[in-house]
C-alpha positions as CSV (number, residue, x, y, z in Angstrom):
1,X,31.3,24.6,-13.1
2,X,30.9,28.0,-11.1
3,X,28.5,29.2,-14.1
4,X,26.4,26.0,-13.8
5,X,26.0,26.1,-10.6
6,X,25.3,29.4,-10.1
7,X,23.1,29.8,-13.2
8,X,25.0,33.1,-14.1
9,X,23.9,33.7,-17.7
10,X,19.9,32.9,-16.5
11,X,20.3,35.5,-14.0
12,X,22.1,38.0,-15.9
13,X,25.0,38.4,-14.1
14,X,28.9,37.6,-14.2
15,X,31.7,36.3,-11.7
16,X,33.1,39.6,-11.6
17,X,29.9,41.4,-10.8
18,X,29.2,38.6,-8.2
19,X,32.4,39.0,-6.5
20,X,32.5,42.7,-6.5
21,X,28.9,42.6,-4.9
22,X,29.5,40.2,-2.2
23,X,32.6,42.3,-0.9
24,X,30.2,45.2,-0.5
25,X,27.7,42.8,1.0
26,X,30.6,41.8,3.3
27,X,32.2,45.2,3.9
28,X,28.4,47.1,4.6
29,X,27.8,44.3,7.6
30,X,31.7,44.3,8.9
31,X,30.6,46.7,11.5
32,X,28.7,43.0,13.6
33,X,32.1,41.9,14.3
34,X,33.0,44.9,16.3
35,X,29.3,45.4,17.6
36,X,28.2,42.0,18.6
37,X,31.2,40.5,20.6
38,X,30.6,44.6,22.7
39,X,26.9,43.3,23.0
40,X,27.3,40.1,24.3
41,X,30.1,40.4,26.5
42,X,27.5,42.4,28.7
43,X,26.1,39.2,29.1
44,X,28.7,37.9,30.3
45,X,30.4,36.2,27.3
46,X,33.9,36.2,26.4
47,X,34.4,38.8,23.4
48,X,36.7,36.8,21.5
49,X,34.8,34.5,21.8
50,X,31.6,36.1,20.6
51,X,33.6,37.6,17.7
52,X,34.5,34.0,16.4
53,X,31.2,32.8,17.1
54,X,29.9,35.5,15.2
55,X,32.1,35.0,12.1
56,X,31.8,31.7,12.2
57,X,27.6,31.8,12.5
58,X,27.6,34.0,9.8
59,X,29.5,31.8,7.4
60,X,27.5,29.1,8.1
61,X,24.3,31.0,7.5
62,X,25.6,32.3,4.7
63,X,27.2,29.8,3.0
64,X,24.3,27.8,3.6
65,X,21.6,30.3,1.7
66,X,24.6,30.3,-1.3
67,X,24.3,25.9,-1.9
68,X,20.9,25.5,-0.8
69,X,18.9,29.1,-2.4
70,X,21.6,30.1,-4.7
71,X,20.4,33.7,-3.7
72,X,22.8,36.7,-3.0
73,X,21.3,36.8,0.6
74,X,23.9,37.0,4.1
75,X,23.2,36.3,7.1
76,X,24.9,37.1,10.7
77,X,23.5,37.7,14.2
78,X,21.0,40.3,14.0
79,X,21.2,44.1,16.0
80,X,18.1,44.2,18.4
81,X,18.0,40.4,18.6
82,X,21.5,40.8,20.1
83,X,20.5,43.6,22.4
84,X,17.2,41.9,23.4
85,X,19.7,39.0,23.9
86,X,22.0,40.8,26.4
87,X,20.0,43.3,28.2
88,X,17.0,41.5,28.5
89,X,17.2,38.3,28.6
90,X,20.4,38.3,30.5
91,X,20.7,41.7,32.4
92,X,16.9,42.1,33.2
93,X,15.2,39.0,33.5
94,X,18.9,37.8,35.3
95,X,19.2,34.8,33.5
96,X,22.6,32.4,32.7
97,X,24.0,33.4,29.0
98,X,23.7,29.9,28.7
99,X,20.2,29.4,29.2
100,X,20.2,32.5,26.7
101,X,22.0,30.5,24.3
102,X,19.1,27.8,25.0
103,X,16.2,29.7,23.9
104,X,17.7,30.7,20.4
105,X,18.8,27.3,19.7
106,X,14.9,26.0,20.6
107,X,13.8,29.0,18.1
108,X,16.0,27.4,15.3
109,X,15.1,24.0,15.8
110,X,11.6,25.2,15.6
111,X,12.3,27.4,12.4
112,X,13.9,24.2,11.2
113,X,10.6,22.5,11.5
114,X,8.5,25.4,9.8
115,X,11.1,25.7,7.2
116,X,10.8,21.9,6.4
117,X,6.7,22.4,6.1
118,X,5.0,25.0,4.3
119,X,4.4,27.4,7.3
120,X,7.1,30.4,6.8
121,X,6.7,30.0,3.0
122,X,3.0,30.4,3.2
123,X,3.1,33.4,5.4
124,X,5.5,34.9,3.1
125,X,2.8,34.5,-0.1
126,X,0.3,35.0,2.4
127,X,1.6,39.4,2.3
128,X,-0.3,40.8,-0.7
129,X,1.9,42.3,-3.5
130,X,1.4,46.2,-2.7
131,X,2.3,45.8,1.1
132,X,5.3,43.7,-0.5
133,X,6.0,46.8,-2.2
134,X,5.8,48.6,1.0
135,X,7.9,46.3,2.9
136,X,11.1,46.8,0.2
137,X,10.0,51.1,0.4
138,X,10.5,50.6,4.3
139,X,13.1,48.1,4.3
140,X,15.0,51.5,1.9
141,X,13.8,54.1,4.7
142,X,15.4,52.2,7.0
143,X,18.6,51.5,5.7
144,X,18.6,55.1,4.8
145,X,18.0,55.9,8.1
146,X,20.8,53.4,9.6
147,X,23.6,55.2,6.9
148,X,22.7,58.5,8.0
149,X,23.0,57.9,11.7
150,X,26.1,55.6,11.2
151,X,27.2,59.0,9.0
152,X,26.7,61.3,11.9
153,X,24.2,63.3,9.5
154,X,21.6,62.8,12.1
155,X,22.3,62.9,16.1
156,X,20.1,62.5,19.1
157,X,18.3,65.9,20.4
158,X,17.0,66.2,23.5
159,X,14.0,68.8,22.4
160,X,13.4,67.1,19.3
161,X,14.5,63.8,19.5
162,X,16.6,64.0,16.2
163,X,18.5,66.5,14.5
164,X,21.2,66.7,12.0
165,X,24.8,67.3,13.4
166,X,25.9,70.7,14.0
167,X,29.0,70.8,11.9
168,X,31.0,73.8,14.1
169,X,30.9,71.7,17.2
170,X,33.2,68.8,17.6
171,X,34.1,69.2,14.5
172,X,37.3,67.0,14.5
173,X,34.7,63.9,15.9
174,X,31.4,63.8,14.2
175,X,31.5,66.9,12.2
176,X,34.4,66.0,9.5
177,X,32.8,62.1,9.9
178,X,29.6,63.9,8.1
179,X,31.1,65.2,5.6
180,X,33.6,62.8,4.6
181,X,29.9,60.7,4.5
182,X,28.6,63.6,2.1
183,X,31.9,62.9,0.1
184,X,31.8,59.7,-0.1
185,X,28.0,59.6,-1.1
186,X,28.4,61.7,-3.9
187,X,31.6,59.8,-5.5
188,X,29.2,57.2,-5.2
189,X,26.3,58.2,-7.1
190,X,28.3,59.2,-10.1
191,X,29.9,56.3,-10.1
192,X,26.9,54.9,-10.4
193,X,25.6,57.0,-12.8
194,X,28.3,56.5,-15.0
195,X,27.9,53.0,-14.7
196,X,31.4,52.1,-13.1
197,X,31.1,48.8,-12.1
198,X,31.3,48.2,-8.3
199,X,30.9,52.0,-7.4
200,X,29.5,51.0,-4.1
201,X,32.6,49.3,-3.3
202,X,34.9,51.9,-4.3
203,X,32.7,54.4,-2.4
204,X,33.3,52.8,0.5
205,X,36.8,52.2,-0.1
206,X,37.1,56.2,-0.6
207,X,35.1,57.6,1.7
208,X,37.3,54.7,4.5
209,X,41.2,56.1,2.9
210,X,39.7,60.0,3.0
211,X,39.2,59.4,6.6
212,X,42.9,58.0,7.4
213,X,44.0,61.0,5.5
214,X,41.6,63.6,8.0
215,X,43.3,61.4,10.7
216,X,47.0,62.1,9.6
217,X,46.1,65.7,9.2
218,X,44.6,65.7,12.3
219,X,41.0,66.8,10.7
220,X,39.6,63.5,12.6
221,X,40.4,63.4,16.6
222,X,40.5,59.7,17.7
223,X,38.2,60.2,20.8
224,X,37.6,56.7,22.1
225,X,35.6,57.5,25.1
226,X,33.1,59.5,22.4
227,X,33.4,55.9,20.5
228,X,35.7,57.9,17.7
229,X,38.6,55.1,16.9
230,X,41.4,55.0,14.9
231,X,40.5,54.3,11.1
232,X,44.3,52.8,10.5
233,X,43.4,49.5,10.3
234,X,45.7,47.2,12.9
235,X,47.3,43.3,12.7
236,X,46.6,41.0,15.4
237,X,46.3,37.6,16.3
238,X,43.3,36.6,17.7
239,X,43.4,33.8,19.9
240,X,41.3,30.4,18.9
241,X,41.6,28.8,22.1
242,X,38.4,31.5,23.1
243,X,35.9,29.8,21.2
244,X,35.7,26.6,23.2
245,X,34.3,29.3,26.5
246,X,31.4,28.9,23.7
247,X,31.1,26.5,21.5
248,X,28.8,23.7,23.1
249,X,28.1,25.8,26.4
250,X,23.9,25.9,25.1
251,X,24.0,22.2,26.2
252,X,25.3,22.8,29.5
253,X,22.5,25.4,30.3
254,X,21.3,25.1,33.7
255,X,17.1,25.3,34.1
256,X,16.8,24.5,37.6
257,X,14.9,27.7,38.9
258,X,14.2,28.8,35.7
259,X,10.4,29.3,34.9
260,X,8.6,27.4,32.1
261,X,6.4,30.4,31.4
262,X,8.9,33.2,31.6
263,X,11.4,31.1,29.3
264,X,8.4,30.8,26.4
265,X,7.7,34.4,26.8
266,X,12.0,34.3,25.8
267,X,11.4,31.8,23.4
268,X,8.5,33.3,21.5
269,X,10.1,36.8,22.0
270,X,12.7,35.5,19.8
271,X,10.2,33.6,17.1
272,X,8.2,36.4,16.4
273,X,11.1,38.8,15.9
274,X,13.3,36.9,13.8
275,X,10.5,35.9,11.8
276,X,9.3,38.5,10.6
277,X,12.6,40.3,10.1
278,X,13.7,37.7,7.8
279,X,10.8,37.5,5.7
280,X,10.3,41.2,5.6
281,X,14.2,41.5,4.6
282,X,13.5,38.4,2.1
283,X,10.5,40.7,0.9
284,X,12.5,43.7,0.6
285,X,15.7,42.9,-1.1
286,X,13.9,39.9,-3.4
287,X,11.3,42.8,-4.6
288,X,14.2,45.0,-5.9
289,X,16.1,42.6,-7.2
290,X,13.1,41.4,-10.0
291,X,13.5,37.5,-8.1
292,X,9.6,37.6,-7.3
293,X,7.5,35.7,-10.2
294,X,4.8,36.5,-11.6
295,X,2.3,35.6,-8.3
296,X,4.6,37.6,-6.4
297,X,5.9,34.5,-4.9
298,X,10.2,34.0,-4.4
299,X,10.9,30.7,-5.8
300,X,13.3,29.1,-3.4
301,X,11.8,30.1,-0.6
302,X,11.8,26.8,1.2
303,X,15.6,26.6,1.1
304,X,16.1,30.2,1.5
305,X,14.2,30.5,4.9
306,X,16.0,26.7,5.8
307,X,19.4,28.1,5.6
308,X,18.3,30.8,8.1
309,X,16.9,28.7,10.0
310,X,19.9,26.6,10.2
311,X,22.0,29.3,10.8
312,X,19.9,30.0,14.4
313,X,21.2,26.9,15.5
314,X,24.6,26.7,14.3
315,X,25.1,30.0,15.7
316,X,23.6,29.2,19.1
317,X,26.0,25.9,19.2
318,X,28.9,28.3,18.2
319,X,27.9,30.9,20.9
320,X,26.1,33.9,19.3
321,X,22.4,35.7,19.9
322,X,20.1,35.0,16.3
323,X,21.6,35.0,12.8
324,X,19.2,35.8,10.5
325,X,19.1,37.2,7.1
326,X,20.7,41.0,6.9
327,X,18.8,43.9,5.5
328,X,22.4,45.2,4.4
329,X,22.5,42.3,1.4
330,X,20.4,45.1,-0.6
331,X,23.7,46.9,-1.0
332,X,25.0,43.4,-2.9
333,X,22.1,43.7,-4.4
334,X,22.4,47.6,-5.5
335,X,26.0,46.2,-6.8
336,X,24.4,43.7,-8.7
337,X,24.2,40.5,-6.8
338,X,21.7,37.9,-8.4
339,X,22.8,34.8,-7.3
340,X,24.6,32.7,-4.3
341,X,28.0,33.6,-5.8
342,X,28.3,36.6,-4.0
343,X,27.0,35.1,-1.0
344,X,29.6,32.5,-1.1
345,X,32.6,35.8,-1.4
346,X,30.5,37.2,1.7
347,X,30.7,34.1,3.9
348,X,34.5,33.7,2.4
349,X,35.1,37.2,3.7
350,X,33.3,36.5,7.3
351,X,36.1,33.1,7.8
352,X,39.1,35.1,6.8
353,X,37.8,38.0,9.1
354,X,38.4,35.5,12.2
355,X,42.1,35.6,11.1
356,X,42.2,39.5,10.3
357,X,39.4,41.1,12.4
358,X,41.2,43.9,13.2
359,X,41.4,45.0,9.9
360,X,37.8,44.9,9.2
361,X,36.3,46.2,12.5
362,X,38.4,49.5,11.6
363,X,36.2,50.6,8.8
364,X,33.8,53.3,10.2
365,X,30.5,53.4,10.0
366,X,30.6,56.5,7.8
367,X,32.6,54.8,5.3
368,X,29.8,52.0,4.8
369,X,27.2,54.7,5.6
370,X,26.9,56.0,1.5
371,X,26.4,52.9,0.6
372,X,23.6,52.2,2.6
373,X,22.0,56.1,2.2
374,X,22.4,55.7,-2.0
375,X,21.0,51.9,-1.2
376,X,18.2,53.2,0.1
377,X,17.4,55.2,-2.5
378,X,17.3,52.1,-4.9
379,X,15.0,50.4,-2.9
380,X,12.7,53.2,-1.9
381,X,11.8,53.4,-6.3
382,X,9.4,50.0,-5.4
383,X,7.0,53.1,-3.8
384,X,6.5,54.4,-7.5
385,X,4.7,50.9,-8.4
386,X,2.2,51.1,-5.2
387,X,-1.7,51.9,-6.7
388,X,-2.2,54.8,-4.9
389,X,-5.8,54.8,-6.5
390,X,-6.9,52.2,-4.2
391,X,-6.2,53.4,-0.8
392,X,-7.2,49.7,1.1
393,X,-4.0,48.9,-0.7
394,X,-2.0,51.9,-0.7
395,X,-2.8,53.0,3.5
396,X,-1.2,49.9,4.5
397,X,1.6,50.1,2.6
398,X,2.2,53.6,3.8
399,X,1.7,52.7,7.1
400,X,4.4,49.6,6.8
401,X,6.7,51.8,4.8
402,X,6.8,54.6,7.6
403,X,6.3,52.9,10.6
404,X,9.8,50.2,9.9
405,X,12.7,53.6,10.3
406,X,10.7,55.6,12.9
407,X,10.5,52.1,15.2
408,X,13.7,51.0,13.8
409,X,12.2,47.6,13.0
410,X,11.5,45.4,9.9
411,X,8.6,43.4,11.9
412,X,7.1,46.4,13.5
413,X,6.7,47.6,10.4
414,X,5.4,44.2,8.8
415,X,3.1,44.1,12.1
416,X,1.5,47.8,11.7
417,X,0.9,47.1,7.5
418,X,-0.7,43.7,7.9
419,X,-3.1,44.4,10.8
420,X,-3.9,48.1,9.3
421,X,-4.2,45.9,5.8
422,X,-7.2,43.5,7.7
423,X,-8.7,46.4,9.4
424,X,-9.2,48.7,6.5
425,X,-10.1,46.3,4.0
426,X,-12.7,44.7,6.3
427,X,-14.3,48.1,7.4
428,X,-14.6,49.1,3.8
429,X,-16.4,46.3,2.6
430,X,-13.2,44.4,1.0
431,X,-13.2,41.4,3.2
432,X,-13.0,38.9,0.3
433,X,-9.7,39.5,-0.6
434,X,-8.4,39.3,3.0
435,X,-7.0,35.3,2.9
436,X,-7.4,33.6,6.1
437,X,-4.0,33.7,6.8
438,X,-4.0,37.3,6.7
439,X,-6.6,37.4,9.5
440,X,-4.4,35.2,11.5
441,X,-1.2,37.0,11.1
442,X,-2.9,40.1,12.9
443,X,-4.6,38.2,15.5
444,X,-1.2,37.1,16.2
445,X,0.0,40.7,16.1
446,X,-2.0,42.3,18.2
447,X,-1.7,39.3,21.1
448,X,2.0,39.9,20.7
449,X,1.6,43.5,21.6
450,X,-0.6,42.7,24.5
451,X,1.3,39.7,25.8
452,X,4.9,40.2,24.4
């Protein structure tokens, strides 16, 4: 049943494999369910709350991309979406958490509605195949970048902005975090190498039990108030009743006083964002995984931006910022992942966590970090297949590729290679292969950088 469901034999791939690839999906993301519930609760929602919401919203999402796309895609709220969510929708502009809540279930119903026609799906085959390429070399920077930051490889500098971590002071905190992330990268690569199956798994695993060790032998210094924790993971019981502060509370929002033209700007704010986050993460993760055809198109597309779209909502009724599809599924990916299997292990993995959070918001971020450094490598190769002959194809892509980790965004970088793509190509005398979709896309970029 499972196999023809799944299609596992079409897609080359095994229940093992699947499994083994949708608990690294699962364990590369597990650091949302510690970050979002801190995030929200700024905005003044419970954190208990949030946390369920957020497990919850990401099991929908998930689970939904498994049935409907049967592609090894998750989904949970998304980091900057959250942020924008709590600092400025709610701490800046001062408005209710509810109202909030509002605007991101408007932005799903919408997406619902493009998802249904052919809008998302044509501005997805609308990106020409090298800035595709470009998008999945970016989409590896950046998750590159993430895992070396989450390492403690690379720390904030006041004279250069960034700088790698000085290893002889505080040592015991992010010093012996970097190198039990150098460890733990290298057990993964040969792992890989020798073509042990689920070696980005166990790398994480190994590189998360070398740091309880460090913490026993007092190599590792649990520092809260530096945000160094305890990597012993913990029972508790969380308690359900929290949800209900949540669940429902977007159609209680109260709009008296609140301005029609401020909340669009919110609205759109939110559109644009998680629009062009999930289809560059679509872009990325599909190009490495072989699942584009022959027109560089993903089949499935319709379904596969649905069940994001569906998971907006559902995540807004349950009481969380945006879901949308997570750039960390490459790791499932790098593991193997070809089909909604592993998606349906992930979303498994994001229900039980309501029941054992405390075990899974333990694992450090420089336990998932190799994974996502080594993961970044794998998808950083689609660079090599870029025609660097033609440089109206091969600027833009650059430009994409670069500009995503140095702004620390997927649609930044989708925005910078599509109108540098236009430009170039109609300065050069090239404006025939420039669709008229392509034209609007960086209209519509450059008015969001004026208006947005």
């Amino acid at each position: 049943m499972i196999e023809k469901f799944f299609k596992l034999k079409e897609n080359n791939t095994n229940v093992r494999t699947e499994v083994i690839a949708g608990l690294t999906t699962f364990m590369t993301m597990a650091y949302i369910l510690a970050v979002n519930p801190s995030m929200l609760s700024a905005a003044g929602i419970d954190a208990t709350a949030a946390l369920i919401a957020t497990c919850l919203a990401a099991f929908v999402g998930t689970l939904c991309m498994a049935l409907l796309a049967n592609y090894p895609f998750a989904l949970a709220p998304g980091m900057g979406l959250n942020a924008y969510f709590a600092f400025t929708v709610c701490g800046k502009m001062g408005y209710d958490w509810r109202i909030a809540l509002a605007a991101v279930a408007i932005e799903g119903v919408i997406f619902i509605i493009l998802s249904l026609t052919n809008v998302r799906e044509a501005i997805f085959n609308a990106i020409p195949s090298t800035l595709k390429k470009g998008v999945s070399a970016g989409i590896g920077l950046f998750i590159a970048f993430i895992g070396l930051q989450g390492a403690h490889l690379v720390v904030n500098d006041d004279s250069t902005l960034l700088s790698y971590v000085n290893f002889r002071e505080n040592f015991h905190t992010e010093g012996i975090c970097a190198i039990l992330a150098l460890i733990g990268l290298f057990i993964t690569i040969v792992l890989y190498v020798k073509k042990v199956s689920g070696s980005i798994l166990i790398g994480i695993l190994a590189t998360w039990i070398l740091g309880m060790l460090a913490q026993a032998t007092g190599l590792y210094t649990v520092t809260p108030d530096a945000g160094f924790y305890s990597l012993y993971p913990s029972l508790g019981i969380t308690d359900f009743s929290k949800i209900g502060e949540t669940f429902g509370q977007v159609f209680k929002a109260d709009f008296s006083g609140v301005g029609i033209a401020n909340f669009l700007v919110v609205i759109l704010s939110f559109l644009f964002v998680d629009m062009f986050d999930t289809i560059g993460t679509l872009v990325g993760v599909a190009t490495k995984a072989d699942m584009l055809d022959e027109n560089e198109k993903l089949p499935r597309i319709k379904p596969a931006l649905l069940a994001d779209a569906i998971a907006t909502t559902a995540g807004a009724i349950f009481g969380t910022s945006t879901t949308t599809t997570y750039v960390e599924s490459s790791a499932g990916v790098g593991a193997g992942a070809r089909t909604g299997l592993s998606s349906v292990v992930t979303a498994i993995m994001f229900l039980l966590a309501i029941l054992f959070a405390p075990i899974f918001t333990a694992i450090p971020g420089f336990a998932t970090a190799p994974a996502l450094i080594f993961v970044g490598f794998l998808m950083v190769t689609a660079v090599a297949k870029i025609d660097f002959n033609d440089l109206t194809e091969a600027v833009p892509a650059y430009l994409c590729l670069i500009a995503m980790p140095l702004m620390y965004s997927i649609s930044e970088g989708i925005a910078i290679g599509v109108i540098s793509y236009v430009i170039i190509n109609l300065c050069c005398g090239k404006a025939k292969k420039i669709t008229p979709l392509m034209y609007i896309l960086a209209i519509l970029f450059v008015a969001k950088y004026i208006f947005l």
